[in-house]
DRENPA-3360 file (N, C-alpha, C; in nm, 2 decimals, always signed):
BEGIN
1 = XXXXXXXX = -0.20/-1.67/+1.70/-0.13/-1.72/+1.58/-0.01/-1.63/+1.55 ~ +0.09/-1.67/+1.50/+0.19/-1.59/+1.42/+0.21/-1.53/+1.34 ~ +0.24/-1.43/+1.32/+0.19/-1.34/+1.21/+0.32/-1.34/+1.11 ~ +0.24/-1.36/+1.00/+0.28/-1.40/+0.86/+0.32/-1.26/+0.75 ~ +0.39/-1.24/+0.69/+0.43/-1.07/+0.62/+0.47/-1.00/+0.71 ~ +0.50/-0.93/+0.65/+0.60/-0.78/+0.69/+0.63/-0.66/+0.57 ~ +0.63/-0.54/+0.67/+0.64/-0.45/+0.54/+0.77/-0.39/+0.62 ~ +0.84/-0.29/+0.53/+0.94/-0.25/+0.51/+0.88/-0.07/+0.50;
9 = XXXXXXXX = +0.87/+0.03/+0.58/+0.83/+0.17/+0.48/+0.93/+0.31/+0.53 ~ +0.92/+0.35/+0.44/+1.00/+0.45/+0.40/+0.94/+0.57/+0.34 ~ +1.01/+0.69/+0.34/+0.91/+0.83/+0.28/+1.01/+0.88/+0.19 ~ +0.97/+0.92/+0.10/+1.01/+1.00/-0.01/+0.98/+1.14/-0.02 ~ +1.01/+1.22/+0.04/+0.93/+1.35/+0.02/+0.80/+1.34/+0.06 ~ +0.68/+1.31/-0.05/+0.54/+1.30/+0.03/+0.46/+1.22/-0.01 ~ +0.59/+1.09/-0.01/+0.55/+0.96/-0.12/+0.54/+0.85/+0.00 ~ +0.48/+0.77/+0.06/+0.49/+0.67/+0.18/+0.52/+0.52/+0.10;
17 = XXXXXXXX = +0.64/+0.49/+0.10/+0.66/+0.38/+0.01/+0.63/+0.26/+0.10 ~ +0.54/+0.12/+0.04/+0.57/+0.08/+0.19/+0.56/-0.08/+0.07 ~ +0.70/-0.13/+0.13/+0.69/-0.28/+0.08/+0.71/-0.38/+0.14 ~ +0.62/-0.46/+0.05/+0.52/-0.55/+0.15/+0.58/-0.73/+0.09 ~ +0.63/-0.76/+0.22/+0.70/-0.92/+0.19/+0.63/-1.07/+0.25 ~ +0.61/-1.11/+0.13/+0.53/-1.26/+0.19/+0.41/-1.27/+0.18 ~ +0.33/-1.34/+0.21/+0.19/-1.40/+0.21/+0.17/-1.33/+0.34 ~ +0.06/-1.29/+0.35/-0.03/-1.23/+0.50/-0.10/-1.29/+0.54;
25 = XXXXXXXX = -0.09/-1.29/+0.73/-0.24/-1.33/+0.77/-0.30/-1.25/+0.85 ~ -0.45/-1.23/+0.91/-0.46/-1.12/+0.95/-0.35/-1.09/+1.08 ~ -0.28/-1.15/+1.14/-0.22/-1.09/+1.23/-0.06/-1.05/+1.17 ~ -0.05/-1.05/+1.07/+0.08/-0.96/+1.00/+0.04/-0.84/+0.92 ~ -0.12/-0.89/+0.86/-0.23/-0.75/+0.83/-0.22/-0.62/+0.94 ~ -0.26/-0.71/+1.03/-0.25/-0.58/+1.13/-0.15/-0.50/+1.22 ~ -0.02/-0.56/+1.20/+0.11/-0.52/+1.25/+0.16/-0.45/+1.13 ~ +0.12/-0.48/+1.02/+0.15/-0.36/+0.91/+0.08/-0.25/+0.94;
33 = XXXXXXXX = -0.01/-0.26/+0.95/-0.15/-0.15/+0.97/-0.09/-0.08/+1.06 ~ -0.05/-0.12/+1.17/-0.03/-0.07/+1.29/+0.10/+0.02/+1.28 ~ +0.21/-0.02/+1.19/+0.34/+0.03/+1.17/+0.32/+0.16/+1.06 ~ +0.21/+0.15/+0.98/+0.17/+0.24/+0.89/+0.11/+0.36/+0.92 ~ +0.00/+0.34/+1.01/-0.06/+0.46/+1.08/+0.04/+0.51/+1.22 ~ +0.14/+0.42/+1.25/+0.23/+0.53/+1.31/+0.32/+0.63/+1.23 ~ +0.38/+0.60/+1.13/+0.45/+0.66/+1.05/+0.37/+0.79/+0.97 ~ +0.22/+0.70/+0.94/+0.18/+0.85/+0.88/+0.17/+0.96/+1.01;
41 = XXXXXXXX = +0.07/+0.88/+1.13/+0.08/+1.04/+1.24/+0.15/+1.09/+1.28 ~ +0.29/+1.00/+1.33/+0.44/+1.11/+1.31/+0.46/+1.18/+1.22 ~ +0.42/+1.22/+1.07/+0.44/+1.29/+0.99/+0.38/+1.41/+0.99 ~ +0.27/+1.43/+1.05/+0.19/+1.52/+1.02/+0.16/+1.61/+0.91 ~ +0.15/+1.51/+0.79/+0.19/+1.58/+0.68/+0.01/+1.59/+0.62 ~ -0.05/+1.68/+0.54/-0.16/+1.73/+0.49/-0.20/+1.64/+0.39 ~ -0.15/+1.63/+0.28/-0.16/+1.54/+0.11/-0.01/+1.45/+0.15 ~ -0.06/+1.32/+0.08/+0.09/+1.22/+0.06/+0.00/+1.13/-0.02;
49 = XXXXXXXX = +0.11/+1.03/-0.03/+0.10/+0.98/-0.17/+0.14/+0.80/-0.10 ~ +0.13/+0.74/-0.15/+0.15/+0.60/-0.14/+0.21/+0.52/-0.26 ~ +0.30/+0.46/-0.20/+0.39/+0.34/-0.35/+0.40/+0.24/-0.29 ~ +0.27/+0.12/-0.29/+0.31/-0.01/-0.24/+0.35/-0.10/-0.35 ~ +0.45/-0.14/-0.26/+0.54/-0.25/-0.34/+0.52/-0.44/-0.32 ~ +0.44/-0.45/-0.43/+0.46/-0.64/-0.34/+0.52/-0.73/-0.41 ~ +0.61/-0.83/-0.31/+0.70/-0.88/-0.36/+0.61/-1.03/-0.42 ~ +0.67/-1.10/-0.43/+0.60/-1.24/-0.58/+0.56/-1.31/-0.46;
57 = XXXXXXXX = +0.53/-1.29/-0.37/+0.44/-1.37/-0.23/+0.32/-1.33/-0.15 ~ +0.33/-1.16/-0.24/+0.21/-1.10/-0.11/+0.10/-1.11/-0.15 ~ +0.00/-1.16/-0.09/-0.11/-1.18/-0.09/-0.19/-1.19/+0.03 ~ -0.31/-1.23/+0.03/-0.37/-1.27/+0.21/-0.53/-1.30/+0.17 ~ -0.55/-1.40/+0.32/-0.69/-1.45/+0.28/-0.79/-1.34/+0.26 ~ -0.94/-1.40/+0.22/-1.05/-1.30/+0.21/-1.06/-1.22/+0.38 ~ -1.05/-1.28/+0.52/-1.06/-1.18/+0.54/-0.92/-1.06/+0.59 ~ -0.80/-1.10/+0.55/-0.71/-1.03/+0.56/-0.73/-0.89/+0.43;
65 = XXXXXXXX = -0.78/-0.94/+0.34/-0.79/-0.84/+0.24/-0.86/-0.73/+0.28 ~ -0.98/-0.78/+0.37/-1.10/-0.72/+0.40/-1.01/-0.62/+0.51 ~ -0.88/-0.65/+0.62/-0.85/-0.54/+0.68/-0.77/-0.43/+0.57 ~ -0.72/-0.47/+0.50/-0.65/-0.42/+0.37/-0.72/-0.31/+0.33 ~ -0.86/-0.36/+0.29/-0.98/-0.28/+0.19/-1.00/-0.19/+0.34 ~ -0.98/-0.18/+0.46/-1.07/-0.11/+0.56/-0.97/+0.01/+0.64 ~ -0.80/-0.04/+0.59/-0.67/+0.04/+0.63/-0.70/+0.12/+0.51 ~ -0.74/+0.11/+0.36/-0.71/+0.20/+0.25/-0.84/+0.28/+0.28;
73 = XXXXXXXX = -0.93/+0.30/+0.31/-1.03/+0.39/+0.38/-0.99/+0.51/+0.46 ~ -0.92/+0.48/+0.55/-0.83/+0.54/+0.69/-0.72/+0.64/+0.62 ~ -0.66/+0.59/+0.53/-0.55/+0.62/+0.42/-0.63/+0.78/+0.36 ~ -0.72/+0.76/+0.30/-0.76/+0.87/+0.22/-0.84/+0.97/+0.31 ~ -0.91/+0.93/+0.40/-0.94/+1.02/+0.53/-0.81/+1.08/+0.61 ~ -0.67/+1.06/+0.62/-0.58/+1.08/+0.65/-0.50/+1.17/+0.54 ~ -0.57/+1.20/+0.44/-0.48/+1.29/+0.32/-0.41/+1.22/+0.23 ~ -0.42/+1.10/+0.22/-0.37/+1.04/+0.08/-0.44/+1.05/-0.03;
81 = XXXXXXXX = -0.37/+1.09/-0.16/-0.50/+1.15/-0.23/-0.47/+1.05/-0.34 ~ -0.37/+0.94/-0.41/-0.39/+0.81/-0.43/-0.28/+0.78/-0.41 ~ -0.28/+0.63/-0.51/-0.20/+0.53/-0.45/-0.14/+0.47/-0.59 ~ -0.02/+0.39/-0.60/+0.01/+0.33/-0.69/+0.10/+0.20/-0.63 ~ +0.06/+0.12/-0.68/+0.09/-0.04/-0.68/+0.17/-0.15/-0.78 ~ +0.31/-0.16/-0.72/+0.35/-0.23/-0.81/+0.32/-0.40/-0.77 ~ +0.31/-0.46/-0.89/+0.29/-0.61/-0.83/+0.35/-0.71/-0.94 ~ +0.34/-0.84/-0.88/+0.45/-0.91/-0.95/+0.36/-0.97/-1.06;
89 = XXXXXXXX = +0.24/-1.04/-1.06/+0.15/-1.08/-1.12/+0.04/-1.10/-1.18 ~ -0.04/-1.14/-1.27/-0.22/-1.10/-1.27/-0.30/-1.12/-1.14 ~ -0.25/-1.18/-1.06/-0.33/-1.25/-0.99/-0.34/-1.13/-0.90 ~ -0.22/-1.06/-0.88/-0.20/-0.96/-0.75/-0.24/-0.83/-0.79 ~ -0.27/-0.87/-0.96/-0.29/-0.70/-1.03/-0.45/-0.70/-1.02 ~ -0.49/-0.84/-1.00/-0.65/-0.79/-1.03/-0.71/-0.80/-0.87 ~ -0.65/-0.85/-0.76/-0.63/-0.81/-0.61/-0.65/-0.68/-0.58 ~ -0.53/-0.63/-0.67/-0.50/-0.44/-0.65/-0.62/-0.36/-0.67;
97 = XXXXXXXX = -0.68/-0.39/-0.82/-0.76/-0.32/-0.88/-0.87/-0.31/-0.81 ~ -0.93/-0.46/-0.74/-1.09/-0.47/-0.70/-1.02/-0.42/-0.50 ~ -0.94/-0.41/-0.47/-0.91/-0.32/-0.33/-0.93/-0.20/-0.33 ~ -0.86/-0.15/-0.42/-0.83/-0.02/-0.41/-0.92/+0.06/-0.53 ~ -0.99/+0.02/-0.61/-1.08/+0.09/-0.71/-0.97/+0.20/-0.80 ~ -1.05/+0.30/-0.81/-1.01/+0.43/-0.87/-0.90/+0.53/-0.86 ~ -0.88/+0.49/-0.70/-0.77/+0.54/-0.59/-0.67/+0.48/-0.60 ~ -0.63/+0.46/-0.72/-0.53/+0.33/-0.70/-0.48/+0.34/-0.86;
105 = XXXXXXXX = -0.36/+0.33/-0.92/-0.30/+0.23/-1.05/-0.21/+0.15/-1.03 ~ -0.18/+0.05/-1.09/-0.13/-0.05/-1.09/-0.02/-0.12/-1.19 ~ +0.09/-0.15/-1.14/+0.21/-0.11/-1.22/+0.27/-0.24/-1.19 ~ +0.32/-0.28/-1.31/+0.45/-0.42/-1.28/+0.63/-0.34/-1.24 ~ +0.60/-0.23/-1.28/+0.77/-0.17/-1.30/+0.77/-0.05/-1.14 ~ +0.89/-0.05/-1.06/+0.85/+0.00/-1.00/+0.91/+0.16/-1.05 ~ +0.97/+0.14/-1.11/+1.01/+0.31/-1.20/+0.87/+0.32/-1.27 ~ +0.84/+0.27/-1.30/+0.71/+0.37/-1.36/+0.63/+0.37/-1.28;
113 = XXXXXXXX = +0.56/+0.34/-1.16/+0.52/+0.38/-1.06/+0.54/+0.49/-1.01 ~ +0.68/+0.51/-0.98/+0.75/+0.62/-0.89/+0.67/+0.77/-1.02 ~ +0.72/+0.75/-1.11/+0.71/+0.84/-1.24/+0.57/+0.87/-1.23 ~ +0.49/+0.78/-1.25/+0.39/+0.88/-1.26/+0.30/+0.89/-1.09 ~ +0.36/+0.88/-0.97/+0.31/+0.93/-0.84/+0.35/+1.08/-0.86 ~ +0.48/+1.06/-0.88/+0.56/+1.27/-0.89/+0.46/+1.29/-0.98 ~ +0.42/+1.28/-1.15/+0.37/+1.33/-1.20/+0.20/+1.40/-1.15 ~ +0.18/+1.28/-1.03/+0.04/+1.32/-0.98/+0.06/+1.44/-0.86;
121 = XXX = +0.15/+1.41/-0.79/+0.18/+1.48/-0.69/+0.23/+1.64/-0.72 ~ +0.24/+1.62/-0.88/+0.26/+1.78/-0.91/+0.15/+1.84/-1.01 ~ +0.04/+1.81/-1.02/-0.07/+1.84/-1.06/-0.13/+1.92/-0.97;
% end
């Protein structure tokens, strides 16, 4: 099948911003997956931080979510110590919340995201 999404990612110091365009299926789940865990092991970085960005389309079926929920696992065994999420919607905000739990806040703005990752990252 064709794979549906795409992400865009970029590093900020020890921030992995990674934004995420379009509806998902698992085989655009996993070409993200696949572009994200190369970027983190080229980094070889200890602690980092995550700022996913989704644009007013991202979403993905139950089991695309499920590779979602199984990449943010990998993420924090890898040294990410959380994560912040901006989203367009309720729909994608209560997505965020039941994915990513505790490890995770959840933001409409993406300046206030950014704002309070530095603030965590300097704790």
């Amino acid at each position: 099948m064709k794979k549906h999404g795409d992400v865009l990612l970029s590093w900020e110091g020890s921030i992995l911003i990674v934004r995420c365009k379009g509806p998902f299926n698992d085989e655009g789940a996993l070409a993200a997956i696949n572009e994200i865990n190369k970027s983190v092991s080229s980094r070889k970085v200890g602690t980092w931080y995550r700022l996913g960005i989704w644009d007013e389309e991202t979403l993905g079926s139950p089991s695309t979510l499920k590779l979602v929920k199984d990449i943010h696992e990998w993420y924090i065994e890898k040294g990410c110590k959380i994560i912040a999420v901006v989203v367009c919607n309720s729909v994608q905000e209560s997505v965020a919340e039941n994915l990513f739990g505790s490890t995770a806040k959840v933001f409409r703005i993406e300046a206030d995201a950014k704002k309070w990752l530095l603030s965590q990252s300097n704790t």
